[in-house]
C-alpha positions in Angstrom: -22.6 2.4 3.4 -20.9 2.8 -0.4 -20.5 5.8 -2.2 -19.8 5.3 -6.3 -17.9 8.2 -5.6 -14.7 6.3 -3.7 -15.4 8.2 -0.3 -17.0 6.1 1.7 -16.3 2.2 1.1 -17.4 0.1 4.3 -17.4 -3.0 3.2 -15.6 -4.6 -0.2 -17.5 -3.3 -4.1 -18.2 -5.9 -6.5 -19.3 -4.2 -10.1 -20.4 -6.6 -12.2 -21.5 -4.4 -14.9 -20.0 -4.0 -18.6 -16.6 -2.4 -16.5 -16.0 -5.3 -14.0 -14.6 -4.2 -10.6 -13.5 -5.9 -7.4 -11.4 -4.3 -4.2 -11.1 -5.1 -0.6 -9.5 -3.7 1.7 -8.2 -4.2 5.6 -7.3 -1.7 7.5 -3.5 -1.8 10.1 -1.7 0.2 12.0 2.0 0.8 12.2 3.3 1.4 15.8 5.3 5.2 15.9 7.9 4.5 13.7 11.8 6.2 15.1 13.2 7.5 11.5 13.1 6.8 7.8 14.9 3.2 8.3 12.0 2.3 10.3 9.4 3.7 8.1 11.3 2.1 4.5 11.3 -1.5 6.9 7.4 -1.4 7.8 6.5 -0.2 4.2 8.8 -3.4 2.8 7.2 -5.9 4.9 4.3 -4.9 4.3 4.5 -5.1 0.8 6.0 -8.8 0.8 2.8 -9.7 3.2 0.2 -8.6 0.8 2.4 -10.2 -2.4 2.1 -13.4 -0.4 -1.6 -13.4 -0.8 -1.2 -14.9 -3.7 -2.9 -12.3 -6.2 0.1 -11.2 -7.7 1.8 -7.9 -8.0 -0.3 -6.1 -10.7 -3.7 -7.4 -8.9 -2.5 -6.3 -5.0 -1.0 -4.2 -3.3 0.1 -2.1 -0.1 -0.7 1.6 -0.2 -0.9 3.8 2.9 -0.7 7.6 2.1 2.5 7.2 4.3 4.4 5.2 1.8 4.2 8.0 -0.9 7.2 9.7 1.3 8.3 6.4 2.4 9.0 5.3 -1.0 10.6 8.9 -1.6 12.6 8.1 1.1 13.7 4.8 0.3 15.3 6.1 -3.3 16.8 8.9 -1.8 18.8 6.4 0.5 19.7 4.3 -2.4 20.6 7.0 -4.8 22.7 8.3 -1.3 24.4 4.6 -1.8 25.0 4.7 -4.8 26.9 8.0 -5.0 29.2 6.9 -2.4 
């Protein structure tokens, strides 16, 4: 089932239209994670897995709704560093 709307994508879109458009997607999931260490780790080797698909950083990418506090997370710790 697609949905132009972004909701509900079941299988990869291919516009080829005057705006051309490809995604894909694969779906994972993280066993619990204990702490922020954890979460940063899974989030980085994650994103070195999907860069080694070949397609290049601007082109792929790993996004869970997750990382967006991961991410946080992981600046926090090196701003924490760096103030040290």
């Amino acid at each position: 089932m697609i949905s132009l709307v972004g909701r509900n994508l079941y299988r990869p879109i291919a516009f080829t239209s005057v705006c051309s458009f490809q995604a894909s997607r694969f779906f994972f999931y993280h066993r619990k994670l204990d702490g922020s260490a954890e979460e940063i780790d899974a989030m980085d080797r994650m994103t070195e897995l999907t860069l080694k698909t070949g397609f290049g950083a601007d082109n792929c990418f790993a996004y869970s709704r997750f990382y967006l506090s991961y991410s946080t997370n992981k600046v926090q710790a090196a701003l924490s560093r760096k103030a040290c």
